[in-house]
C-alpha positions as CSV (number, residue, x, y, z in Angstrom):
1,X,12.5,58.2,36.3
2,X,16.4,58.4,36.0
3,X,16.5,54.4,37.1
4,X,13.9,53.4,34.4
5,X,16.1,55.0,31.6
6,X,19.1,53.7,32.7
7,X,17.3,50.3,32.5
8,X,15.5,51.0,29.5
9,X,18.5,51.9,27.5
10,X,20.3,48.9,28.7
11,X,18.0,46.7,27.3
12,X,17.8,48.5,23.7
13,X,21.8,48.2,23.8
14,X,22.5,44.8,25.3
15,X,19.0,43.5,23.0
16,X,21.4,42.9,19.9
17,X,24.2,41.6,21.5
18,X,22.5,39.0,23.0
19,X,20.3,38.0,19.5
20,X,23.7,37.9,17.9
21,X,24.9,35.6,20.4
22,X,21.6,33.1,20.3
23,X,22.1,33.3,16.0
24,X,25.6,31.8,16.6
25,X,24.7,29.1,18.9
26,X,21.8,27.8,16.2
27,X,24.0,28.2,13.6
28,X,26.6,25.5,15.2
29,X,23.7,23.2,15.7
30,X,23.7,20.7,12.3
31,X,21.0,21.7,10.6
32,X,18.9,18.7,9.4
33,X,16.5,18.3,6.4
34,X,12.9,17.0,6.7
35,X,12.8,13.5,5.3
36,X,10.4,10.7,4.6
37,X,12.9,7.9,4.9
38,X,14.8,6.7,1.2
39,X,13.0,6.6,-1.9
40,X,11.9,3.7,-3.5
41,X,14.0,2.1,-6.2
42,X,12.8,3.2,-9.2
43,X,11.7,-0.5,-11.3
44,X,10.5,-0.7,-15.0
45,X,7.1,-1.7,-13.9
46,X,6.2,1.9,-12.6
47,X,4.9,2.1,-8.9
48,X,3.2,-0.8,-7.0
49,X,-0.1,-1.1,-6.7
50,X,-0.4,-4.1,-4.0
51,X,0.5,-3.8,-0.5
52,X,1.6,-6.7,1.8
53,X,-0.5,-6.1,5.4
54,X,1.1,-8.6,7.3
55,X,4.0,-10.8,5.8
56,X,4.1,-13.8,8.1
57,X,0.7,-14.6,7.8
58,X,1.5,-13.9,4.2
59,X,3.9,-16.7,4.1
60,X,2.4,-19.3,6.2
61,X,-0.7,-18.8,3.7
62,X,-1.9,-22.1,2.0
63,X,-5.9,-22.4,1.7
64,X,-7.6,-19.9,0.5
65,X,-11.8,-19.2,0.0
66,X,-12.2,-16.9,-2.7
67,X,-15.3,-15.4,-2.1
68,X,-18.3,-14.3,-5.0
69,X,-17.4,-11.4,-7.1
70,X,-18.1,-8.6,-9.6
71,X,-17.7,-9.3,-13.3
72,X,-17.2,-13.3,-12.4
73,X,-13.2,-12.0,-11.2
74,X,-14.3,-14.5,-8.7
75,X,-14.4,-17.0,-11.4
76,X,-11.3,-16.0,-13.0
77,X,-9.5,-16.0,-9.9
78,X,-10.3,-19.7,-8.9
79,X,-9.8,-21.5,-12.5
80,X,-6.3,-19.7,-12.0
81,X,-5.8,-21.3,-8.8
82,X,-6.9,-24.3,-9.2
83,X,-4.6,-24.6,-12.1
84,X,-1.6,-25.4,-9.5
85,X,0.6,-23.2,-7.3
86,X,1.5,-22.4,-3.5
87,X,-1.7,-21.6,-2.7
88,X,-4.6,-24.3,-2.3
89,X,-8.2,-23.7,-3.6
90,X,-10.4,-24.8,-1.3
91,X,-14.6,-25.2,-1.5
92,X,-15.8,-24.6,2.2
93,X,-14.9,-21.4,4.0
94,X,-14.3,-23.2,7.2
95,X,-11.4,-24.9,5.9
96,X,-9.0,-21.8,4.6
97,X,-6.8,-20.4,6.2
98,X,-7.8,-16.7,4.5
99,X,-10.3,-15.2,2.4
100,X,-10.2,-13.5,-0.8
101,X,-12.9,-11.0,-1.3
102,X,-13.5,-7.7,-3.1
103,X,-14.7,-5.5,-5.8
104,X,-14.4,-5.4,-9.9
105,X,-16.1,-2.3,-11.1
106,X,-16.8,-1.5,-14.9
107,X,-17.0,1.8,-16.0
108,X,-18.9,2.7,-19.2
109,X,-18.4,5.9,-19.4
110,X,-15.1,5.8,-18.0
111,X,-14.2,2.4,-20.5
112,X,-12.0,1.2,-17.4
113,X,-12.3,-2.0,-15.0
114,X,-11.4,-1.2,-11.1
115,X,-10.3,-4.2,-9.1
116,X,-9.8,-4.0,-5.6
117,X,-8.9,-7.4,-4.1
118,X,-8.5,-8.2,-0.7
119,X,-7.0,-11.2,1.4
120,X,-8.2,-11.1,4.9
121,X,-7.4,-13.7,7.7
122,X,-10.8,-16.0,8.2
123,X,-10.6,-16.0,11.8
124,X,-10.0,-12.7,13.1
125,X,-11.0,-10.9,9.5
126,X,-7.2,-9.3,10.3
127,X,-6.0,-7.9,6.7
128,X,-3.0,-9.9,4.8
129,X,-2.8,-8.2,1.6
130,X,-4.5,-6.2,-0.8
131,X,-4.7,-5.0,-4.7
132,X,-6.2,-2.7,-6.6
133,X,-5.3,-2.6,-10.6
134,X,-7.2,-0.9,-13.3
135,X,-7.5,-1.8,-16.7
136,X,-9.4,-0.1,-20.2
137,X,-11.2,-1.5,-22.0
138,X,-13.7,-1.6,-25.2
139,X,-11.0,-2.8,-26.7
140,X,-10.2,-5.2,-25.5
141,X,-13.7,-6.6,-24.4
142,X,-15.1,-6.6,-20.5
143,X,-14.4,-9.9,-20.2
144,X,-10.9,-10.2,-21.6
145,X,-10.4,-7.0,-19.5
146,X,-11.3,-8.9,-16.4
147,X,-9.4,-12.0,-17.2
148,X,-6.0,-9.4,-17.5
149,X,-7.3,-8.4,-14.2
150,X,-7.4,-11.5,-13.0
151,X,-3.4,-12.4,-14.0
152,X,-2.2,-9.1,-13.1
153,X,-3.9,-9.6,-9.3
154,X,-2.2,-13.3,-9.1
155,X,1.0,-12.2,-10.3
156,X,1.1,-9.3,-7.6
157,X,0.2,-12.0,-5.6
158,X,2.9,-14.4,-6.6
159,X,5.2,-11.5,-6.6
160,X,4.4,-10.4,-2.6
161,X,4.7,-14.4,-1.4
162,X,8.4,-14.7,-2.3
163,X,8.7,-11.1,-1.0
164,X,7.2,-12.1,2.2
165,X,9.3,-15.3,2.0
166,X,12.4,-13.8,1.9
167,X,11.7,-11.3,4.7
């Protein structure tokens, strides 16, 4: 019984010491915030909403199907390409090198036109880039709504080639 107090009171005596000791060598260890890498550079636009997938594939890009949509976006889309640029229109599927394909949602209720465009690679269906930009309207009317839609998607588009190119 004598042992066990003996051992029992040098425990609750050298306890302390030894937490004191296990404080100090934490403390010398350099203490390191959680982070999620830099933050982006703020820009006058406000936050991006396209998102380049793969950026080689990006920049090799030079035929492109642009596949039926809501809202004739579709429509849009191609007279704007077709007008000139990097990227060449083309008629049969089988001859582009990527697809563009996606959604352009009106909401009534909501008075607001969601666009979500995507470019996929036509052999391997592998995504390239993607969009997604919503606009009001009533006013302006659907249609104008969608041909804003329409520019803003290109530009991001323009915008992600030359980012892709300089990478």
């Amino acid at each position: 019984m004598k042992v066990r107090s003996i051992i029992l009171a040098f425990l609750l005596l050298s306890g302390p010491a030894l937490w004191a000791q296990d404080n100090q060598q934490q403390d010398q260890k350099p203490q390191q915030k959680p982070s999620l890498g830099p933050a982006p550079a703020p820009t006058l636009r406000g936050p991006r909403n396209f998102n380049i997938v793969d950026a080689r594939r990006l920049s090799r890009l030079r035929k492109v199907y642009v596949e039926r949509m809501d809202n004739k976006l579709s429509d849009k889309l191609m007279d704007a390409l077709a007008q000139g640029g990097r990227l060449r229109l083309v008629v049969d599927r089988k001859e582009a090198d990527a697809v563009i394909h996606g959604t352009c949602l009106d909401s009534r209720r909501l008075k607001t036109v969601l666009t979500e465009i995507y470019i996929n690679d036509r052999v391997t269906g592998d995504s390239i880039w993607q969009d997604r930009v919503r606009r009001p309207f009533n006013p302006p009317p659907l249609d104008k709504a969608v041909g804003e839609t329409a520019t803003l998607v290109l530009q991001h588009l323009q915008e992600s080639i030359e980012e892709a190119d300089r990478r």
